[in-house]
N, C-alpha and C positions, 0 to 999 in steps of 0.2 A: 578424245577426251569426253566426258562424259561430267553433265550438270545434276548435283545431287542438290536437294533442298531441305537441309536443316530446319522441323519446323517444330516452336517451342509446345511439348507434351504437358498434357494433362496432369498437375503437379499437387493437387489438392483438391479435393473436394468444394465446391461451390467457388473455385476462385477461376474469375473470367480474365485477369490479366496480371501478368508481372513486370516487375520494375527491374530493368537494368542498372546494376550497380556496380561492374566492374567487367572491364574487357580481359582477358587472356591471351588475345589475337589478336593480331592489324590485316587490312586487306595485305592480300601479298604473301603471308605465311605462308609457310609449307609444315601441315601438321599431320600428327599422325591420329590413329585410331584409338577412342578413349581419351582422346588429350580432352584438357578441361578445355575450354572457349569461354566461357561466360560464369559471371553469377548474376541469377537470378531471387529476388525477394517478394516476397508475396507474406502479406500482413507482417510477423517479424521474422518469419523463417527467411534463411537463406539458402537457396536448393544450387549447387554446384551440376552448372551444363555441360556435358561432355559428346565430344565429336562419335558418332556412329562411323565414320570413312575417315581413311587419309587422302590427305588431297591438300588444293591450295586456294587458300581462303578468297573469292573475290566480292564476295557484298557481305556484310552486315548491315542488322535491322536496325539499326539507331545508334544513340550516344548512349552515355551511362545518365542517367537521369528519363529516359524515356521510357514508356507504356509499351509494352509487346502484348499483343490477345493471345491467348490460347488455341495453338493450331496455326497461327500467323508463322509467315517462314523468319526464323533469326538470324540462319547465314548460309548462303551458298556457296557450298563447295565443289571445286571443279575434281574430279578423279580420274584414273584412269579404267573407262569401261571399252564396252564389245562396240558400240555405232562407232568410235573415231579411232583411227589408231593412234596408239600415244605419241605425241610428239616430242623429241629430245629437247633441251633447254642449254641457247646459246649464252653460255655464261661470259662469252668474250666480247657481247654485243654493248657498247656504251650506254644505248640508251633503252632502259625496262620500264617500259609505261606500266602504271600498274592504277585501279581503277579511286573516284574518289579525288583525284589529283596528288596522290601520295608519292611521294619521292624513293625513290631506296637507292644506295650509294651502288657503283658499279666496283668489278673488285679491285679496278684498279687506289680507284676512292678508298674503298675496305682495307685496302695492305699501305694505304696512308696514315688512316685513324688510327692506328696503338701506333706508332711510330712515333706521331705528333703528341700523343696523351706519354706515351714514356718521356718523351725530351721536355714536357711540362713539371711533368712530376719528379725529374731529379733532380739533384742538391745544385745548385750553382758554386762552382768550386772559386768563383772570383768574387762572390761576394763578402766570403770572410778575409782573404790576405787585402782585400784594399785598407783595412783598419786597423792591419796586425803593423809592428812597428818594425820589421825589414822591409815592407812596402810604404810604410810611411815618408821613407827619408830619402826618398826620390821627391815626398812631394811638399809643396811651399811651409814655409813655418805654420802657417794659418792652421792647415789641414789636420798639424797634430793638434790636435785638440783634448782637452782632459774629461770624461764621462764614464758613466756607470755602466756596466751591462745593459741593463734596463733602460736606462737613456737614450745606448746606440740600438738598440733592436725596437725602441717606439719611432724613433727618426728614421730608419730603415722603413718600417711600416709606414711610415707618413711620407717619404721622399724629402726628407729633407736633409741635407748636406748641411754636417754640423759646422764647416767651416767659415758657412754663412750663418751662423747661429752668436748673437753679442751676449757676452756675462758679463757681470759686476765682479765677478768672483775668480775661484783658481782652476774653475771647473764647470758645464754646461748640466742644468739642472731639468727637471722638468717645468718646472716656470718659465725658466727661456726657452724654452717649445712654447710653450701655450702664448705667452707672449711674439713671439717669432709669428706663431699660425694668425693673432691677430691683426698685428703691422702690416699683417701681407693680406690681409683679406679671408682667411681661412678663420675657421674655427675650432674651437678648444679641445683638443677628443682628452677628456680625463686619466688622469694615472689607472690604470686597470678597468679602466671603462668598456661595458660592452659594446662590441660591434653592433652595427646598425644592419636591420635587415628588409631586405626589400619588400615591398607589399606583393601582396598576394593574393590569389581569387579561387575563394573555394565552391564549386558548387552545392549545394545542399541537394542529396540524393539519400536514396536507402533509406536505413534506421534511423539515421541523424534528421532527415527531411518528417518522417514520421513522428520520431520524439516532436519537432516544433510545430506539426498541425494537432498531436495530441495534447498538448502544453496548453495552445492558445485554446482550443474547445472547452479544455479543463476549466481552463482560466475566464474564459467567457460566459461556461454554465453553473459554474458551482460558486455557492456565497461560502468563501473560504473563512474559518475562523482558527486560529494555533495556540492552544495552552502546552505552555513550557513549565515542567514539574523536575524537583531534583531530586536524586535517590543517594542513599548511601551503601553502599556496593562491597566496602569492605568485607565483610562477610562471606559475602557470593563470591568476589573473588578467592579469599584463601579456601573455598571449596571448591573452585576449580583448580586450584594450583594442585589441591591435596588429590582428586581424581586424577587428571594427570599425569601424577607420580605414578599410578597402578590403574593404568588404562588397560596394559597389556599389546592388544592387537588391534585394538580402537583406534579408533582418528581423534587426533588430538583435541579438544574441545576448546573453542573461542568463548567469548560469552553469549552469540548469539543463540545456541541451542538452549540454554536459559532465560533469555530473555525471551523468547518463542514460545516456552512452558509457561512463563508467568503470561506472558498476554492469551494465549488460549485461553488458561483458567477464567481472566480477568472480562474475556468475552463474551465468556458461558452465563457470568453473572451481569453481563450489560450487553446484550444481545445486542441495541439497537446500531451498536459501530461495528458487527462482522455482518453488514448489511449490502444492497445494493437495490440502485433506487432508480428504477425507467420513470424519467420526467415526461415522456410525451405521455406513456399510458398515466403516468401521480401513481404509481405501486412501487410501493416497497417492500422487498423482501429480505425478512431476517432470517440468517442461514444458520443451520444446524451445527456442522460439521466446519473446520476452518480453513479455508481452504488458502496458504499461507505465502503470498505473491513476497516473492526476494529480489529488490532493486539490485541489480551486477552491473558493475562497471564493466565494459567491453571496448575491445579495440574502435569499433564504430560507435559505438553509444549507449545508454543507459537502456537494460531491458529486464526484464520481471521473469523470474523465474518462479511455475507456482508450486508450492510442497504440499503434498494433496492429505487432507484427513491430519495434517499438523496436530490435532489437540488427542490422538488415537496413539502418537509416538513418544517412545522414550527420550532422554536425551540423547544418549547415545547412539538412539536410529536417526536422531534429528542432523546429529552432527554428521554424521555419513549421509544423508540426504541434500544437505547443504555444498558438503562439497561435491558430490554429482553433479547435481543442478548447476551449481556456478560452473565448471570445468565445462559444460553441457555446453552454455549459453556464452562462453570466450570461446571455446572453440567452433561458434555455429553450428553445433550438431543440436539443440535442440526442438523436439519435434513441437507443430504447434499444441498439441494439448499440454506440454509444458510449460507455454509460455501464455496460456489464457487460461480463465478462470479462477481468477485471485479474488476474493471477499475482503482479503483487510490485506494491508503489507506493511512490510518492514523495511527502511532501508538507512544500513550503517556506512559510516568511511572509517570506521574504525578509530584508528588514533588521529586521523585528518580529520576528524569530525566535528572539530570545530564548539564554542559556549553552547550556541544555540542554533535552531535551523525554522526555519517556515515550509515544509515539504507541500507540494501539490498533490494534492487528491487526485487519483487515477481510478476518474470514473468506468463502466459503473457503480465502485466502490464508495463509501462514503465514510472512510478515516484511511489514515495514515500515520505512523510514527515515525521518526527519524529518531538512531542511536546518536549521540553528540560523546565523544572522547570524555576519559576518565581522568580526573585531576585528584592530587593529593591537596586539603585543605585542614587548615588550623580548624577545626571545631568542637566550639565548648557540649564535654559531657560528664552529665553527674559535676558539675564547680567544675572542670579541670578542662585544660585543652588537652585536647587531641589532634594529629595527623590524621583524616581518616581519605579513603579513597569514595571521592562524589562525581556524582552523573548526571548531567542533564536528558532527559525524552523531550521532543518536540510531538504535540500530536495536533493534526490539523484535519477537519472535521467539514462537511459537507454541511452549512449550517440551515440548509431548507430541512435536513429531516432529522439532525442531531443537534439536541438542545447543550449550552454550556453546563450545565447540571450535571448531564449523563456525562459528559467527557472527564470535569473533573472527577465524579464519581468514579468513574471506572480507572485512572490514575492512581487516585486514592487506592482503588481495591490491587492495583498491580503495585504501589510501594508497600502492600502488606507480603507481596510476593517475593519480589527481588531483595529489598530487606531481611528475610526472613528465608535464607534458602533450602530450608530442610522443608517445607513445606512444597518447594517446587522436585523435592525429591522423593516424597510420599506417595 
């Protein structure tokens, strides 16, 4: 057999190490060639490891939350080469050391486990006739007892034997449980009450580890300030419903791709929030073009997708850029220059979106808006009430180098936009 040395390649440009964030393998595996083994992340990418040899796993370089350098070995794989000749593997032998102190069950152990997991898992045929009434009248008067459905499958779950159960009445209720569970020491589990679940311990690794040291940096450098402004949207929505109808072969349009048009505009005229601002050099720079970072919810964590030259696109390129990007950034395929370089961002939950929001600035940027959910409200127009459909924007502002002036300003200039939606279609 023959020692090969898996050692983690050169994955990016200026990156000296990555972070383990999920195993594929245990010591001990027998995998083959191209199997995945690992994921590796480095800044928000995540780069998928895969075995060059088949062979059987016996080191790995760490846990999932550990540091690996570039060029360090991440797993050694035994194979069969030319120095040893292969040796056959005594699968009758009880006991397989395997390195690390990992156990692995022998097969007599292995042709036990589904054995024991099926006679787990199927029905117990004596549980139901104990309570049907041809097995009742074998047993004391006591036993037959009067109850609901629901009664006898919460006492079933509780172990409690209704026989031992006292009523006032013609019949055993769920008050005489809860009463019952008190007398005796126990406690009250309520009618349709959730299970209780065990504690847990997660490690903070990956994306999730990186979102909480970017949070608290955020949160430590920047003097946050958040004006929350309302719009009225009726409009703009029946001009999306009416696109829609004759999109054709287009991707369907949310309101994002709109709201993305009105705040380019809105930027062009208040430069100073599609900004970004190095505090150790004091420069700031206000940016041209907009380069338009989109907060995506993901399996691991919140990550910024950026849509490059946003204020150079239609809506219709917009709305098909958007969905790339997010699909990009759920499924970890995106590369990093997609996921850096954002000047201003936007980030929706859509109809979860909640009155209001306080979003954290994602330095080096110096604004942020958060979409907050669409409501229908009574509002007086022209003497008359109206139904109309209203919006709140949260926008929260880097307040060393963006005055409260420019924010509301530029608000202001984006409720002439969204308000107003033939102008975001000129």
């Amino acid at each position: 057999m023959a020692r090969f040395e898996f050692k983690l390649p050169d994955i990016g440009e200026g990156i000296a190490e990555a972070e383990i964030v999920a195993w594929h393998v245990k010591v001990g595996d027998t995998i083959g060639e191209d199997q995945q083994i690992a994921d590796m992340m480095t800044d928000k990418a995540t780069v998928e490891m895969e075995s060059p040899v088949a062979g059987k796993v016996i080191e790995l370089a760490g846990e999932v939350g550990d540091q690996v350098p570039i060029g360090s070995v991440l797993a050694v794989i035994e194979t069969a080469g030319a120095d040893r000749a292969a040796e056959p593997v005594d699968d009758s032998k009880d006991e397989r050391p395997l390195a690390d102190g990992a156990v692995q069950a022998t097969p007599e152990q292995a042709e036990e486990i589904p054995v024991v997991a099926i006679e787990e898992a199927a029905p117990k045929p004596a549980s139901r006739p104990r309570v049907e009434p041809e097995v009742a009248k074998n047993e004391p008067a006591s036993a037959q007892v009067l109850a609901s459905p629901a009664v006898r499958a919460r006492a079933r779950d509780l172990g409690i034997d209704l026989a031992q159960v006292k009523t006032a009445g013609d019949r055993i209720r769920h008050s005489d449980l809860d009463a019952y569970l008190l007398y005796n020491g126990g406690s009250v589990s309520a009618r349709g009450g959730t299970a209780v679940r065990a504690d847990e311990t997660i490690k903070v690794v990956g994306l999730r580890r990186k979102i909480a040291e970017n949070m608290a940096e955020a949160n430590r450098r920047i003097q946050h300030f958040t004006l929350v402004e309302e719009y009225d949207v009726t409009a703009l929505e029946d001009a999306r419903a009416m696109m829609n109808r004759d999109r054709g072969s287009n991707p369907k349009l949310t309101l994002l791709p709109f709201l993305i048009t009105g705040l380019c505009r809105g930027l062009a005229e208040w430069p100073m929030l599609n900004a970004t601002f190095d505090d150790e050099a004091m420069v700031v720079t206000r940016h041209g073009p907009v380069q338009m970072g989109m907060a995506t919810q993901t399996a691991n964590g919140l990550m910024v997708a950026t849509l490059r030259d946003a204020q150079s696109r239609s809506i219709w390129e917009l709305a098909g850029e958007i969905v790339r990007l997010s699909d990009a950034a759920r499924s970890g395929k995106a590369s990093r220059e997609e996921l850096s370089g954002a000047t201003f961002t936007v980030s929706s939950l859509g109809p979860m979106g909640g009155i209001t929001s306080t979003p954290v600035v994602n330095p080096p940027q110096v604004a942020i808006v958060a979409v907050n959910k669409i409501e229908d409200k009574l509002v007086p127009v022209d003497d008359e009430i109206e139904v109309r459909k209203r919006m709140n924007l949260s926008l929260s502002c880097d307040h060393r180098v963006v005055d409260g002036w420019d924010a509301a300003s530029f608000m202001q200039t984006l409720k002439g936009y969204i308000e107003n939606p033939l102008r975001l279609l000129s």
